[in-house]
Structure formats: structure tokens, C-alpha cells
N, C-alpha and C positions, 0 to 999 in steps of 0.2 A: 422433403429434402432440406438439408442444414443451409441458411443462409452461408455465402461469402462474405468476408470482410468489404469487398468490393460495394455490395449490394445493401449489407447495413448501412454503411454513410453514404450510400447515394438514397437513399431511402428518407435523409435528413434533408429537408429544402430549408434554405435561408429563413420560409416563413416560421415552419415548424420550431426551429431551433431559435429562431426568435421571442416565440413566444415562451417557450418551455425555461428560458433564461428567464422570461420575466415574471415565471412562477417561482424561479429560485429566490429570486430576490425579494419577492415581496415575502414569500416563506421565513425567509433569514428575518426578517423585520417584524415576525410575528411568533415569540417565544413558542414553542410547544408545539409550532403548526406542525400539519403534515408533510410529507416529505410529496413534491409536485406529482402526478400523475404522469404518465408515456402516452402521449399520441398513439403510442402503437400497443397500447393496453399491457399486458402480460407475457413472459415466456412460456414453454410449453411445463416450468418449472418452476411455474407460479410467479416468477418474480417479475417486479417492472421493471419494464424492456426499455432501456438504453443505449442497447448494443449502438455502436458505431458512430455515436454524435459525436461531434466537433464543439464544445464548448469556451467558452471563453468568459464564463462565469462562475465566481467560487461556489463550491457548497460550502456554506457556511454556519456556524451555527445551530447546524438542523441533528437531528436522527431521522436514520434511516435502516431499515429491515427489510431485507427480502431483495434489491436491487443488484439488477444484474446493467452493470458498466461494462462488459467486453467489447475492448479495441476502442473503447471511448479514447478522442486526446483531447486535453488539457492544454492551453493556447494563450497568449496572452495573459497571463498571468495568472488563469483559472487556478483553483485550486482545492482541497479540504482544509478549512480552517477548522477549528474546535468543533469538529463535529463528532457524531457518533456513530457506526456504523454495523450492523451486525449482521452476518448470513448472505454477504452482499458479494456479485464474482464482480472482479475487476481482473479479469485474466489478460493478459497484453495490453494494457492501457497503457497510453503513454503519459506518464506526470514526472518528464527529464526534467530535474532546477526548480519544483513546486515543492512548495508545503504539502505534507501530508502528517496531520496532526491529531488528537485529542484519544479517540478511541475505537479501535478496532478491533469487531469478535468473531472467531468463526469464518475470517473473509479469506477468500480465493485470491492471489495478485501470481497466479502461474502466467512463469513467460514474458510479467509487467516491465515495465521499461520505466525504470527508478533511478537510473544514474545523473549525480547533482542533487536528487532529493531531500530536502530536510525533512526527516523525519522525527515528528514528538510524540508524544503521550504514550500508552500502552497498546500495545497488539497481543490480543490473546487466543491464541490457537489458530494461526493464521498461516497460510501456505504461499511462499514464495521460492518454490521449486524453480529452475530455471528462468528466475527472474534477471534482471541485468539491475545492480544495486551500487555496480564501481561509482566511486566519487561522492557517493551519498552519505548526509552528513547526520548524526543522529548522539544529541545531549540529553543523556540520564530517561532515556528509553527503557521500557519495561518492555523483554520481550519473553512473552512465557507460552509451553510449548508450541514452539515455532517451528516450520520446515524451513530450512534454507537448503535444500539437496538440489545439486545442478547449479545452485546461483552464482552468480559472477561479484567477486566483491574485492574486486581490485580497488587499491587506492583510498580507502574509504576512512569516515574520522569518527568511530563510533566509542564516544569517550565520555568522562563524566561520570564515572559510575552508570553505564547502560545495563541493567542487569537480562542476561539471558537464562532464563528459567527453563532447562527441560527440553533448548532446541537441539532439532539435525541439521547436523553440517555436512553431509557424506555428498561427496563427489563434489564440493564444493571444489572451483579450480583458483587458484593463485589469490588465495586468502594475504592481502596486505594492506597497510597504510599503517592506522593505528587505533587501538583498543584501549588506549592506556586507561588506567581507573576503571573498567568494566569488572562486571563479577558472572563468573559464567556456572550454573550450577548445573548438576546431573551427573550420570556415571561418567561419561566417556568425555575430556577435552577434544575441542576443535585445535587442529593442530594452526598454531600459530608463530609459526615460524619466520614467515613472512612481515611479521606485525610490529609495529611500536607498543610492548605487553608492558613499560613502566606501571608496577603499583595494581596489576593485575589481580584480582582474587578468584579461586577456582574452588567450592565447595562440594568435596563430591568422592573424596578419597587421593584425588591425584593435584600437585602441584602443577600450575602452571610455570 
């Protein structure tokens, strides 16, 4: 039977999560290291099982492959700094007002809870279906193909030349804030009607 959300972070005690913090940071402190082990070993999906922690400590620094963060939040000013990420779910996590930067491949953030986020570096093939993204702030981002279908991306400042390579926007609801200087390529534009689109570049047959 599927754990509940309830029951993954009651499953984190003070100790646990104490310590697993202090694997992060001596990690971060030691180029190349590995990325900390889970007290609770593996999903049934191979990955290391994070589900549900409450952290309060960046990952920083590190790469990571194979980790599964669902419904982890991000607290106190936790965050991903230059890190690297690949194959890794972060489905419903919460990282409202964090950094989330350097590199991302392959990663699940369905449902994540991203609004206020800055977001840097490139995200490559990465799923943010029904994610909530309003307000999140992202300068000269590489997003290449991306799902954004269902996400909320109200209010948002995704400017700087962001370039979106190859993503879906479908059923995207009240697409606004502002885009200005982004370059959006592939067949079909995201309607952006709602947007600040100043200096916009659209490659792909159709004007923005």
C-alpha cells in the first residue's frame, strides 16, 4: 500500500533529519562526493527515498541521480544551489521564494509548489505538469523540452533572454506577467497574450 503524505514526514524524527542535514553539508564541503544516503534506504523505484522530509539545509553543490524528493519542503532558506540533478522526482515539493539553480535532467517537479522561485541554469527534459510557478522569477534560463501543461504561471518574470526549446504549454491557465527578451522555439507558440512579450523571439514559422 502507497504511503500518505501524512506518514512520509511523520516518518522523519528531529533525529533522523538532523543527521541527514549533516550529511548534506559535509557533502557540499567535499567536491565530487556522493550525494548523502536515506535512512530509509530506496523507493520501490530504485531511488533514494526522501519522500516527505522537512529540510532546512541547502543541497548544494552536489550531483545527484536517481532521488526521489516527493512532498519534501524546503524551510528556512533550504534550497538547490549549483547543483546538479538527474532522473530525480520532486513531485509536490514545496521550494515557494528558493533558489532552484544550475542543472536539471530528466526531473519530475509534477504538482511542485514553485511560486516566488528563482529559478537558474538549464532544465532539460523536465516535467512541470500542474505545477504552481505564479510569481517565479527566472534570468536567461534554458528551458529545453519542457512540459509546462496544467501549470499556473501567473505573474511571472521570465526574462533575459530565457530560451524555451521544444516546450508544452497546453492547458496552461492565465499565462501573464512578463517574457520580455525570451526566445520560444518549436512548431506551435504559447499564446501570450497576457504577457509583457517586448523584444520577444519566436523560431519556428510563426511570429510572436
Amino acid at each position: 500500500m502507497q504511503s500518505t503524505k501524512r506518514q512520509l514526514r511523520a516518518r522523519w524524527t528531529p533525529e533522523l533529519t538532523s543527521a541527514f542535514e549533516r550529511e548534506l553539508v559535509l557533502a557540499s564541503q567535499r567536491p565530487g562526493a556522493a550525494f548523502p544516503a536515506s535512512p530509509f534506504g530506496t523507493t520501490a523505484a530504485g531511488r533514494v527515498d526522501l519522500r516527505g522530509a522537512r529540510l532546512t539545509t541547502p543541497i548544494r553543490q552536489l550531483g545527484a541521480t536517481g532521488v526521489d524528493l516527493s512532498d519534501v519542503v524546503f524551510a528556512d532558506g533550504a534550497s538547490v544551489i549549483e547543483s546538479e540533478l538527474e532522473d530525480c522526482v520532486l513531485d509536490r515539493i514545496d521550494m515557494r521564494r528558493v533558489f532552484v539553480r544550475r542543472r536539471f535532467v530528466d526531473c519530475s517537479f509534477v504538482g511542485a509548489k514553485l511560486s516566488g522561485a528563482r529559478l537558474g541554469g538549464v532544465f532539460e527534459g523536465c516535467d512541470f505538469s500542474d505545477a504552481t510557478l505564479s510569481r517565479s522569477v527566472a534570468s536567461g534560463v534554458r528551458f529545453e523540452r519542457c512540459s509546462f501543461t496544467g501549470a499556473s504561471v501567473r505573474d511571472v518574470m521570465w526574462t533575459t533572454r530565457c530560451v524555451f526549446d521544444h516546450c508544452e504549454f497546453e492547458g496552461v491557465a492565465a499565462f501573464t506577467g512578463s517574457v520580455a527578451g525570451s526566445v520560444f522555439i518549436g512548431p506551435t507558440p504559447p499564446d501570450l497574450g497576457g504577457c509583457i512579450v517586448d523584444h520577444v523571439q519566436y523560431e519556428g514559422g510563426f511570429p510572436v
